[in-house]
C-alpha positions as a Markdown table, in Angstrom:
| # | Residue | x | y | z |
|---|---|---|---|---|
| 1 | Unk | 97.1 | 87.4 | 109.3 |
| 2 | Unk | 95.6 | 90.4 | 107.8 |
| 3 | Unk | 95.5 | 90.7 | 104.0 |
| 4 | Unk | 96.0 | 93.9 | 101.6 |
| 5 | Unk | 93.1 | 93.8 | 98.8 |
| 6 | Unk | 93.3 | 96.6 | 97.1 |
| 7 | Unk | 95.5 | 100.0 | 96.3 |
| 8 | Unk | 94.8 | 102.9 | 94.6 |
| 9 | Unk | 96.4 | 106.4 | 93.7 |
| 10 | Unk | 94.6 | 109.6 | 93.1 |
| 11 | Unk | 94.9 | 113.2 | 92.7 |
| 12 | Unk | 92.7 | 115.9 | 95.3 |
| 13 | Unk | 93.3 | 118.1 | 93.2 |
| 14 | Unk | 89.9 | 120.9 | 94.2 |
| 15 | Unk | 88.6 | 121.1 | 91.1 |
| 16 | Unk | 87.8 | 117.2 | 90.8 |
| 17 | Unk | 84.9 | 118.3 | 94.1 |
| 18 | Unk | 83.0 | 119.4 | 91.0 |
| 19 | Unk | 81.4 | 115.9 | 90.2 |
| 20 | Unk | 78.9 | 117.5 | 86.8 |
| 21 | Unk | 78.1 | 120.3 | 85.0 |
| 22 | Unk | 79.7 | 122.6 | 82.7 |
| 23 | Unk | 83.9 | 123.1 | 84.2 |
| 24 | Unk | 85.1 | 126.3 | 81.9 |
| 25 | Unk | 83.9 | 129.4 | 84.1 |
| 26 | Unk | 85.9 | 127.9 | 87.3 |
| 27 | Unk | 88.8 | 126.7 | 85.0 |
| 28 | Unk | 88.9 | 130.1 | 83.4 |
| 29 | Unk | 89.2 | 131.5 | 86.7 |
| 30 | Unk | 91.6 | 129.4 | 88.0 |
| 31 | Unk | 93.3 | 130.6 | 84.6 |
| 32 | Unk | 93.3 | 134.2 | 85.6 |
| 33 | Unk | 94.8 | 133.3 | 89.4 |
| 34 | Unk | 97.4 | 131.7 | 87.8 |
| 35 | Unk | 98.7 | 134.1 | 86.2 |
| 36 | Unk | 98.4 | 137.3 | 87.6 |
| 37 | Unk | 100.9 | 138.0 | 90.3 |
| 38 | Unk | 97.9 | 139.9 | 92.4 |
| 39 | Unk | 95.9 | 137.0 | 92.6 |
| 40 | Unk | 98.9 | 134.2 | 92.5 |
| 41 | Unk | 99.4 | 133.2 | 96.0 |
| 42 | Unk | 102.3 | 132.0 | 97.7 |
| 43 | Unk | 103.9 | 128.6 | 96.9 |
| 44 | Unk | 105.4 | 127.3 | 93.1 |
| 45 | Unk | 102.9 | 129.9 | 91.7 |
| 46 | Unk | 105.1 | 133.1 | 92.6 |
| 47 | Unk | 108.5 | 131.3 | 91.7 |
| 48 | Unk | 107.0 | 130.5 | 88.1 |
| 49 | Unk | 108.6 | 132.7 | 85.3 |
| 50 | Unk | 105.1 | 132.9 | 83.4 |
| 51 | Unk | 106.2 | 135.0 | 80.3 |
| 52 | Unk | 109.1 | 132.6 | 79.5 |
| 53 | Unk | 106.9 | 129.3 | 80.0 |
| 54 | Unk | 104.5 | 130.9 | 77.8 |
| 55 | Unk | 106.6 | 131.6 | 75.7 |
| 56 | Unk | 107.8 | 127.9 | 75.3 |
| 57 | Unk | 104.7 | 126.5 | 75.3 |
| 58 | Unk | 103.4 | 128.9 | 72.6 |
| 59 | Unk | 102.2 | 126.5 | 69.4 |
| 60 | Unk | 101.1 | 123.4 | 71.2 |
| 61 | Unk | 99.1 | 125.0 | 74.6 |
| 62 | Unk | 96.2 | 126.9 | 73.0 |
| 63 | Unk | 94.7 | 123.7 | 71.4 |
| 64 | Unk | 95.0 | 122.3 | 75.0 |
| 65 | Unk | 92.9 | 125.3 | 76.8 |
| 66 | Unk | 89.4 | 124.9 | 74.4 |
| 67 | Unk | 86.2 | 124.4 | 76.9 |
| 68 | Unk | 85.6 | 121.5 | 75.0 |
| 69 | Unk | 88.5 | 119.9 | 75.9 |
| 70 | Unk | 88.5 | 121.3 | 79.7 |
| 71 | Unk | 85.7 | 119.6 | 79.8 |
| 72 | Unk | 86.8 | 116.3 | 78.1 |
| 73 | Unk | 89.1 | 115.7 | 81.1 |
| 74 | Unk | 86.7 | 117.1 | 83.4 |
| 75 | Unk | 84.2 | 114.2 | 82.6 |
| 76 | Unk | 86.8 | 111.6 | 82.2 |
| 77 | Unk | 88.6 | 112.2 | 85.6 |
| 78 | Unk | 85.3 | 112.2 | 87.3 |
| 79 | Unk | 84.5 | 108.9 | 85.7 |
| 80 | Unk | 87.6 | 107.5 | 86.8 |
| 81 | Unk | 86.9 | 108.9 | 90.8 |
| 82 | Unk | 83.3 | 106.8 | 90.3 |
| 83 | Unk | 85.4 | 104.1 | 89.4 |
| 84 | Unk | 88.0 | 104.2 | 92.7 |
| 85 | Unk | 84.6 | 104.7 | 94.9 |
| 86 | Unk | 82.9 | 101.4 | 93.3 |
| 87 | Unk | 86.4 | 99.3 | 93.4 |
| 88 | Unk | 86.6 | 100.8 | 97.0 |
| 89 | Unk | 83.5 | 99.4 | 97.8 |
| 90 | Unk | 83.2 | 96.5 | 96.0 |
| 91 | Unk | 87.1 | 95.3 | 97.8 |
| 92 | Unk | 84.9 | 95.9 | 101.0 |
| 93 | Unk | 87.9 | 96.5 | 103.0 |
| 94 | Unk | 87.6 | 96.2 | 107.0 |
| 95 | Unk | 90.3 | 98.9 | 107.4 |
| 96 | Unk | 92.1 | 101.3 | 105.2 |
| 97 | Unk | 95.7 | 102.8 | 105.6 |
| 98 | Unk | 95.7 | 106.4 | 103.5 |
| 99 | Unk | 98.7 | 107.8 | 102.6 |
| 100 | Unk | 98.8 | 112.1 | 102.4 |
| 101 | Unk | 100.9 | 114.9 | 103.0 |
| 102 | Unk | 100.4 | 117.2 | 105.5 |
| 103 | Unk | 99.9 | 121.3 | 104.4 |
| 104 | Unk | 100.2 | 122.5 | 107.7 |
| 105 | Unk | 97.2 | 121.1 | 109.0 |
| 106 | Unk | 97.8 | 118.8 | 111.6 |
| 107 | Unk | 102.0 | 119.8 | 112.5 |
| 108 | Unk | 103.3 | 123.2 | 113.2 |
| 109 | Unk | 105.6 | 124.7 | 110.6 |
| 110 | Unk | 107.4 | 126.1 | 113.5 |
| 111 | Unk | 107.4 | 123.2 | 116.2 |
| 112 | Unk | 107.2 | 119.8 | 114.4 |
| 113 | Unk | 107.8 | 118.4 | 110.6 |
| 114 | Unk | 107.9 | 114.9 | 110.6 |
| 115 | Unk | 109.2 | 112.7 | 107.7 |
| 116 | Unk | 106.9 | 110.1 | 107.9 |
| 117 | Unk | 104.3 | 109.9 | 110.7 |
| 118 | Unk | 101.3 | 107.3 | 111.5 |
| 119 | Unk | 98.4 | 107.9 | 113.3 |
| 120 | Unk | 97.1 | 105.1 | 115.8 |
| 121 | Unk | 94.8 | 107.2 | 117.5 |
| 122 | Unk | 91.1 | 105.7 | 118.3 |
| 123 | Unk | 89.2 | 108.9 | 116.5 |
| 124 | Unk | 90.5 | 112.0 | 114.5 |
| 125 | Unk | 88.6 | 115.2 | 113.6 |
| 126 | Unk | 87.4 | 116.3 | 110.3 |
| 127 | Unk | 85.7 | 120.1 | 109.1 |
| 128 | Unk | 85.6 | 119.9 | 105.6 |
| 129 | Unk | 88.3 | 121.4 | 103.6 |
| 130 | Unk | 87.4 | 125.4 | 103.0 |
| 131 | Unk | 87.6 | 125.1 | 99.1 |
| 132 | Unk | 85.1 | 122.5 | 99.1 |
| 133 | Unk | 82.2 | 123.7 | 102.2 |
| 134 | Unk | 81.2 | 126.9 | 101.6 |
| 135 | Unk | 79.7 | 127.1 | 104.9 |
| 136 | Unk | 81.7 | 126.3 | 108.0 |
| 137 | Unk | 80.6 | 122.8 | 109.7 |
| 138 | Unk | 81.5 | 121.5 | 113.1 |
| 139 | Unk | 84.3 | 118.5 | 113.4 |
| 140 | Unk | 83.2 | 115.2 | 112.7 |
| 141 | Unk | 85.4 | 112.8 | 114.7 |
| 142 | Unk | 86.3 | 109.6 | 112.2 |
| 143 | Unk | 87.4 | 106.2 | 113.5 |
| 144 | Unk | 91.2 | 105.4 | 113.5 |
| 145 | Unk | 92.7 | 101.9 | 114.2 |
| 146 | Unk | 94.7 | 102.1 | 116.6 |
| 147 | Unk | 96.2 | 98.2 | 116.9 |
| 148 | Unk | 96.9 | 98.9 | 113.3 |
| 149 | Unk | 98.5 | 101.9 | 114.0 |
| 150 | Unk | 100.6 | 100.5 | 116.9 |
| 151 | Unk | 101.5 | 97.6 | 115.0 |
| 152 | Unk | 103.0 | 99.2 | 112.0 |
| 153 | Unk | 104.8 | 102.1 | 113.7 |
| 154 | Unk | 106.9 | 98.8 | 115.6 |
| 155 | Unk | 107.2 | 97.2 | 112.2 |
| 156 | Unk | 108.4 | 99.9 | 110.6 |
| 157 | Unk | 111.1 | 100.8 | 113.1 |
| 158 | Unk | 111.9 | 96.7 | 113.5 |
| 159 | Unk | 112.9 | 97.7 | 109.5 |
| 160 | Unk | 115.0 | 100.7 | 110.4 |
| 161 | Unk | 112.5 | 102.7 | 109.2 |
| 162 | Unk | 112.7 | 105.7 | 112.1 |
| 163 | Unk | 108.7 | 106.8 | 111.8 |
| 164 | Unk | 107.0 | 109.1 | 114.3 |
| 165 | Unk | 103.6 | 108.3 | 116.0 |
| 166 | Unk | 100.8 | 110.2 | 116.9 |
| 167 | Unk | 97.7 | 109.4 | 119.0 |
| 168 | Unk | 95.9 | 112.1 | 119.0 |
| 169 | Unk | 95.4 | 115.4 | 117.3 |
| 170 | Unk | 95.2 | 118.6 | 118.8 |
| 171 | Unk | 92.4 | 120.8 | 119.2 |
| 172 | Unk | 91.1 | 123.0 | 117.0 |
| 173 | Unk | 92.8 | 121.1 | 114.2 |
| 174 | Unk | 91.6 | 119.1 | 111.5 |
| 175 | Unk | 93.2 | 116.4 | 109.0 |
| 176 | Unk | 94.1 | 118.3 | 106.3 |
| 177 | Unk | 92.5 | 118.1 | 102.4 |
| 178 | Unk | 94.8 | 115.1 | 101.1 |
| 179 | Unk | 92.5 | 113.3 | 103.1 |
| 180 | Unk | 89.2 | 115.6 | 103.0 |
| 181 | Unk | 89.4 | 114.3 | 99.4 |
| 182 | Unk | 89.3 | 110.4 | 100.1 |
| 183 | Unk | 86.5 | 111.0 | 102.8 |
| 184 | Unk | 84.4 | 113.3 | 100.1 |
| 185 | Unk | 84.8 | 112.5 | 97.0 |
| 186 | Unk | 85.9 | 108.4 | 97.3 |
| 187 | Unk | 84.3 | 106.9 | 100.5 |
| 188 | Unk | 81.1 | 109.4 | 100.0 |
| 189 | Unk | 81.6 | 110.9 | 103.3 |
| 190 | Unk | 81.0 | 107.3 | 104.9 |
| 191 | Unk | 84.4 | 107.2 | 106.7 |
| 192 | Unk | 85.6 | 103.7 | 107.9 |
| 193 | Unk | 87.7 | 102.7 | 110.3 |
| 194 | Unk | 91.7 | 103.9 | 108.9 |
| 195 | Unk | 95.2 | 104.5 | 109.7 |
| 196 | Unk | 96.2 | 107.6 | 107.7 |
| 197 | Unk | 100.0 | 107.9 | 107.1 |
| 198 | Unk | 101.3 | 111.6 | 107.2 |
| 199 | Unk | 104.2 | 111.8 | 105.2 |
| 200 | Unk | 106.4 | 114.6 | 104.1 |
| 201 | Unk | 106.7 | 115.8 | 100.9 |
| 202 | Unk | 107.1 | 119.5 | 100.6 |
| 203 | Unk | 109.1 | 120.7 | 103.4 |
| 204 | Unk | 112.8 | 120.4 | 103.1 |
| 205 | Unk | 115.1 | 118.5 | 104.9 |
| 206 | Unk | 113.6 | 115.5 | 105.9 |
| 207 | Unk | 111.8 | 114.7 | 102.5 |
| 208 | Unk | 111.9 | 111.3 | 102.4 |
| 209 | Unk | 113.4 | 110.9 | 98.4 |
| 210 | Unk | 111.5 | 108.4 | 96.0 |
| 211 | Unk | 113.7 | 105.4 | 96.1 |
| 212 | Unk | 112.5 | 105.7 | 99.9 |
| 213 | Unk | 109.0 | 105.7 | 99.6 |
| 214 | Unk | 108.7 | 102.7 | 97.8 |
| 215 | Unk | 110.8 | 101.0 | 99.7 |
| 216 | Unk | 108.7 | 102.3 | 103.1 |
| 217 | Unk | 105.5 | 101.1 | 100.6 |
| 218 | Unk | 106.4 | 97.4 | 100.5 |
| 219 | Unk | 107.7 | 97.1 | 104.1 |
| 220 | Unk | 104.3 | 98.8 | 104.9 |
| 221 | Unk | 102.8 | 95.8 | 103.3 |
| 222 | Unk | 104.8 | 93.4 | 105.4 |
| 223 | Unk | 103.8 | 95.2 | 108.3 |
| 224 | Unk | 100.4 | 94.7 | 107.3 |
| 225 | Unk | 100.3 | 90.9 | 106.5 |
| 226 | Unk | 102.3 | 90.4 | 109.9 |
| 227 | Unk | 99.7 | 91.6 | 112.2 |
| 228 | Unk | 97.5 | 89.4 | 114.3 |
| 229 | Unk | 94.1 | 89.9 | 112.2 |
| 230 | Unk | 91.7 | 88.6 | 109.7 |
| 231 | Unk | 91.4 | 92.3 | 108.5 |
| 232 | Unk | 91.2 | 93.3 | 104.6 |
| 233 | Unk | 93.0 | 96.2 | 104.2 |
| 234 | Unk | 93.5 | 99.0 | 101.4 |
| 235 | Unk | 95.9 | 101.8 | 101.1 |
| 236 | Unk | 95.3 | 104.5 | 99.1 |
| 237 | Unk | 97.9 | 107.4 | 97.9 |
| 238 | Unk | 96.4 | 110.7 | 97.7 |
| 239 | Unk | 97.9 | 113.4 | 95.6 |
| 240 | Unk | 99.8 | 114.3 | 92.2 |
| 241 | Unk | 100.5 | 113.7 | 90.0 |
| 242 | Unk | 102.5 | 116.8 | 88.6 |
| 243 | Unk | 101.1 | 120.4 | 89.4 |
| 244 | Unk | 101.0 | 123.0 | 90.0 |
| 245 | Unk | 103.4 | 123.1 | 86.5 |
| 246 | Unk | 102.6 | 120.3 | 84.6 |
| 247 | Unk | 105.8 | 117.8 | 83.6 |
| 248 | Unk | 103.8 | 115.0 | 81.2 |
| 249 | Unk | 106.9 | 113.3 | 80.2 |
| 250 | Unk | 107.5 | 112.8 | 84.3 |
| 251 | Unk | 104.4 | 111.6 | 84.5 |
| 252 | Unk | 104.5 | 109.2 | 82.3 |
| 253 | Unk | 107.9 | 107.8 | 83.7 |
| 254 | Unk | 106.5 | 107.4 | 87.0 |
| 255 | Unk | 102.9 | 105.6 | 86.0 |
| 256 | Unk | 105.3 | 103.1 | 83.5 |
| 257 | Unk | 107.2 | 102.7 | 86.3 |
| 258 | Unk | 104.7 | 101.6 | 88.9 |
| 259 | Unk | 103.0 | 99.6 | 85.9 |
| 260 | Unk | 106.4 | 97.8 | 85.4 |
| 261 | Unk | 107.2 | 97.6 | 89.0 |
| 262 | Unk | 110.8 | 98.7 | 87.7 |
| 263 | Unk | 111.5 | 100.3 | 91.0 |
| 264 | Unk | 115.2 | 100.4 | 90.2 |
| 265 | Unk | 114.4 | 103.0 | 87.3 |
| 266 | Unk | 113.6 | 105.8 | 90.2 |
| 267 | Unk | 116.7 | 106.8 | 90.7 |
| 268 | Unk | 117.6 | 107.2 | 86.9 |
| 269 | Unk | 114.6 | 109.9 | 86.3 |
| 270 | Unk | 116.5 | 112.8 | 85.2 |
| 271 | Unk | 116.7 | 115.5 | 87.9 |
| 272 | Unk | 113.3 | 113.2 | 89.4 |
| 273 | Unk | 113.9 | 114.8 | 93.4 |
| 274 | Unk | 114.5 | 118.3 | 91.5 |
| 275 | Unk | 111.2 | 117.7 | 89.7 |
| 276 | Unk | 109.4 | 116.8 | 92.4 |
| 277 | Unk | 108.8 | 119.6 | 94.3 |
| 278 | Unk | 106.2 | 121.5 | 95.4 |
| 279 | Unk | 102.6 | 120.3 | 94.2 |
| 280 | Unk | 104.3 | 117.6 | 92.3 |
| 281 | Unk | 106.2 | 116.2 | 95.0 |
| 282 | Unk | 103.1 | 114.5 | 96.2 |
| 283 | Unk | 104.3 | 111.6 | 94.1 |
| 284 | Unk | 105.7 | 110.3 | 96.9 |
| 285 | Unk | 102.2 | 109.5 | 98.6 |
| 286 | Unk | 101.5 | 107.3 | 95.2 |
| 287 | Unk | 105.1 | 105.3 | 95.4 |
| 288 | Unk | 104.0 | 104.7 | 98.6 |
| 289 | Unk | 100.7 | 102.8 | 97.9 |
| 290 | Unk | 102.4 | 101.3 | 94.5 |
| 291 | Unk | 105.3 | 99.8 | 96.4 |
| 292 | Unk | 102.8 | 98.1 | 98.9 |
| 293 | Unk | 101.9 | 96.0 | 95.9 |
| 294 | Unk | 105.4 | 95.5 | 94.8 |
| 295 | Unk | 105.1 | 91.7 | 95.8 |
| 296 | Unk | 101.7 | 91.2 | 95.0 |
| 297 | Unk | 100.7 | 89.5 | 91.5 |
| 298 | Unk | 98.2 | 92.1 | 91.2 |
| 299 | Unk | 99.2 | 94.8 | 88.6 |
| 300 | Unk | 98.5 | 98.4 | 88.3 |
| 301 | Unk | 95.1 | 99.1 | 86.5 |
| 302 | Unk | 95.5 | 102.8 | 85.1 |
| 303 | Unk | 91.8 | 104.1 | 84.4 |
| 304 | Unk | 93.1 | 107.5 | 82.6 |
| 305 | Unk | 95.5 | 110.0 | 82.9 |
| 306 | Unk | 94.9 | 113.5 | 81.8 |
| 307 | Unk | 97.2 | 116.7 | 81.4 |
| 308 | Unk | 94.4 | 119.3 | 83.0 |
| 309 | Unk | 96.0 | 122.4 | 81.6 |
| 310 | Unk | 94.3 | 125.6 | 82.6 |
| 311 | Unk | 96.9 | 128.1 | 81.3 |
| 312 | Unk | 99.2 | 129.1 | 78.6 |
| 313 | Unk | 102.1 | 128.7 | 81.1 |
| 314 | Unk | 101.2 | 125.3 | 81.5 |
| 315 | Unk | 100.4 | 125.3 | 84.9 |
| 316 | Unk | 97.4 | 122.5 | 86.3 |
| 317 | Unk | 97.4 | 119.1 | 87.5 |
| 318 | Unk | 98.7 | 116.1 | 86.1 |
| 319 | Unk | 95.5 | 113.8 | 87.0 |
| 320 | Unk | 96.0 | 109.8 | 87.0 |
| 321 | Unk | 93.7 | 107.3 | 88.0 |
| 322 | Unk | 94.9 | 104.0 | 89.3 |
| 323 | Unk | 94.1 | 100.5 | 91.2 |
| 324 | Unk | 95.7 | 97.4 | 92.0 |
| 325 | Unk | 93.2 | 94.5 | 92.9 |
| 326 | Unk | 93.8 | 91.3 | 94.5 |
């Protein structure tokens, strides 16, 4: 039977792309975005009250926004990204299942949302994610695995978990940046054979709540270890922690969580599906990959978590680091 080796959570958040050099001219100007409603964008950015966060944050933010310190947690996040990559390929897994949320990048806004969807297509197309290539590339196509991708999507629904499938994406699309960020910046643009999991996160109704995704984690681990292969596998969660506003005490509640595998504690985080919303709902890509290690004697290793704050508003991304190793 095929066995699960390894599991790991990280942020994509686009500024982690930038692996050296000096981080407070972009954060600065991520600063200015943020906060001016010309530049804001659509999204959590335009539903933020800005001068009433400031205004609560006002004592303890400033000390948080000094180029010295953006570029503390700049250095520290990328040593914890060199980290996954060398615990990615020292695991030397045979196939990897990623876990990501989809933007509108592969499914229509208008057509087709699904909750939780699996890929067991043979190959899937990749053009590097806009805010990283600042030249247009053609598609690479990546190798899927689709047996893998078969096998789960039965195992899943033998659980009464109702998931959708897909085979093949259409043209002219691309997998979206959740993943862009695992290809680039992880596996060093050498793409293995994977199963990527599209689930949904920000689009309202069929968010699947957090409870859920842990639960779908560990049957996706018994999906795994039941199918017909000598395979090692990893999963990886891509995405959060909290952004585009960062909530540190929510943060923290979820990675003490996952270290304690109290999964029973989700539902008690106070107003935790209200919280997770937006940016920050991406959470649910990390529960995912933690419950898949629920019943595995391996605990969570957390490299770092930093608070990336780049404005007085308190808007950035919550960046954690994480592994579990078997």
């Amino acid at each position: 039977m095929a066995k699960v080796v390894l599991a790991m959570g990280t942020p994509h958040a686009p500024f982690l792309n930038q692996r050296e050099g000096p981080v407070a001219e972009r954060w600065a100007q991520s600063s200015q975005r943020e906060l001016s409603p010309e530049l804001r964008g659509g999204g959590m950015l335009m539903n933020l009250d800005i001068p009433k966060l400031t205004e609560e944050r006002k004592g303890w933010i400033e000390k948080e926004l000094q180029p010295e310190v953006w570029q503390r947690r700049a250095d520290v996040s990328q040593d914890a990204l060199n980290t996954l990559g060398k615990v990615l390929t020292e695991s030397a897994p045979d196939v990897v299942v990623i876990i990501g949320d989809d933007t509108h990048e592969i499914f229509e806004p208008d057509e087709h949302i699904p909750a939780v969807d699996v890929f067991a297509g043979a190959e899937l197309p990749w053009v590097g994610w806009p805010g990283r290539v600042r030249t247009p590339e053609p598609a690479r196509m990546l190798p899927g695995k689709p047996e893998l991708g078969e096998h789960l999507t039965k195992s899943f629904i033998d659980e009464d978990y109702d998931v959708s499938l897909t085979r093949k994406v259409g043209e002219g699309k691309s997998v979206g940046h959740a993943f862009d960020f695992i290809y680039s910046r992880i596996m060093n643009d050498n793409v293995q054979a994977h199963v990527p999991i599209w689930l949904n996160t920000y689009y309202a109704p069929n968010i699947p709540s957090m409870p859920r995704c842990y639960a779908m984690g560990q049957a996706l681990r018994r999906g795994i270890e039941s199918w017909d292969s000598n395979a090692r596998v990893a999963i990886i969660g891509t995405g959060g922690l909290s952004h585009m506003l960062i909530d540190e005490e929510l943060d923290r509640e979820v990675l003490a969580i996952l270290q304690e595998k109290d999964e029973a504690h989700l539902p008690q985080i106070k107003n935790g599906e209200e919280r997770t919303v937006y940016g920050t709902s991406e959470i649910r890509n990390w529960l995912f990959a933690a419950g898949a290690m629920h019943d595995s004697p391996a605990q969570m290793n957390l490299i770092s978590y930093e608070p990336c704050y780049r404005t007085v508003a308190g808007t950035g991304v919550g960046c954690g680091f994480a592994y579990w190793k078997e």
